[in-house]
N, C-alpha and C positions, 0 to 999 in steps of 0.2 A: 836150555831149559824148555822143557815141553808143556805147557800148562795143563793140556787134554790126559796125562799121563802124574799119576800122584807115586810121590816118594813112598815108600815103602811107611815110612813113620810120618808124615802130614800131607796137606794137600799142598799141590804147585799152583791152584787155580788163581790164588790172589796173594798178592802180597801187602807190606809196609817198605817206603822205600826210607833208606836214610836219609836223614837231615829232614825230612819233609813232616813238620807240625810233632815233631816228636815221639815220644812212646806212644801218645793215644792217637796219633793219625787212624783215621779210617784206611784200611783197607782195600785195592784197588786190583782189578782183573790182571793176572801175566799175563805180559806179551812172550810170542813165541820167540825163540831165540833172544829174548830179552828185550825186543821191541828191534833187534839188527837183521831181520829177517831177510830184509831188501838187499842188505851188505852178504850175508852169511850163508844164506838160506841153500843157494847151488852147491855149495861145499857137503852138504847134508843129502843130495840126491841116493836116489836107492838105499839108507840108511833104514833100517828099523829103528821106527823112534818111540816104537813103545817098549822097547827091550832096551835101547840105548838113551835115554831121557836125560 
């Protein structure tokens, strides 16, 4: 998940996470790769990530 890069039909910038306060949770910025950046993130090198999001 790229947050800088929006789905074609909504934004990636923020999300609601499951389980957390419910349907009305506020809101909260994506992390890149999901917050696994540190684990993941070389595997993604030279990728287009705004064509591959």
């Amino acid at each position: 998940m790229n947050p800088e890069v929006s789905h074609p039909r909504w934004s990636q910038a923020t999300e609601r996470r499951i389980g957390e306060d419910g349907l009305f949770a506020k809101k909260r910025k994506t992390l890149m790769f999901n917050g696994y950046e540190p684990q993941v993130g070389q595997l993604y090198t030279g990728m287009d990530l705004r064509r591959f999001f």
